[in-house]
N, C-alpha and C positions, 0 to 999 in steps of 0.2 A: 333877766339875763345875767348869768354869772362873768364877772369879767377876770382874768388875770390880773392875778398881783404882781403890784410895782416891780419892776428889778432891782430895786434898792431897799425892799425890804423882806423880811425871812418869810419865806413859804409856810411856815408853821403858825406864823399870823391868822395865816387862811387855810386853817383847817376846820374845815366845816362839819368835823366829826361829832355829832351830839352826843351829849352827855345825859346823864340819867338825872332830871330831875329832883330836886331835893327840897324837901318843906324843914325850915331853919326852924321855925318857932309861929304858932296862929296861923294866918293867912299867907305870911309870905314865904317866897321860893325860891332858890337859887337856880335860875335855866341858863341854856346854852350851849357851847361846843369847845372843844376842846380849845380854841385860841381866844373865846371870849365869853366871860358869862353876864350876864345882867340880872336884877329883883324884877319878881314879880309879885302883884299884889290881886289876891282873888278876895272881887267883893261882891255882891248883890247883884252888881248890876253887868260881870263881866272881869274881864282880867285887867290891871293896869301894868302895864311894862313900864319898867323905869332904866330910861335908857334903849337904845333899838338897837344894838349889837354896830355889824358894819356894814350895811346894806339892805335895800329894800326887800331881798330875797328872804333876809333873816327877818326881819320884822314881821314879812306876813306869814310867820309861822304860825304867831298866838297872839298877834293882836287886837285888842279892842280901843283902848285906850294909849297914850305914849306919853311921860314925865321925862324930858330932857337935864340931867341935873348938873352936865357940865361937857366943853369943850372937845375930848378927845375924840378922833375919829371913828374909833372903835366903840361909840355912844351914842353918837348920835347920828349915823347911818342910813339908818332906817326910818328917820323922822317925815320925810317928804312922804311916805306910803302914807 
């Protein structure tokens, strides 16, 4: 369930508009939505997300796997899914 964003912070945070995918270089990828993007990493055995965007909503779009690599809200959201 999507919840509203805070009143104290910009609506555009939560813009859950996706973006077109992008392969940077090998296996990895640039995914996401127009307010947040995260790596991903396709390997053998499935995709690793590095990082879960901001919510559980966002994470189970393509997850298999999930590498938490730091603090911000906007990263680690989606780690409980």
């Amino acid at each position: 369930m999507q919840t509203a964003p805070p009143p104290n912070l910009p609506s555009e945070l939560f813009d859950n508009t996706p973006l077109t995918s992008t392969k940077v270089f090998d296996n990895h990828y640039c995914i996401g939505t127009k307010s947040v993007v995260v790596w991903a990493l396709q390997t053998s055995d499935g995709i690793i997300l590095i990082d879960s965007i901001w919510d559980n909503n966002d994470a189970q779009l393509i997850i298999d796997d999930i590498l938490i690599s730091h603090g911000h809200g906007d990263h680690y959201g989606g780690a409980q899914y």
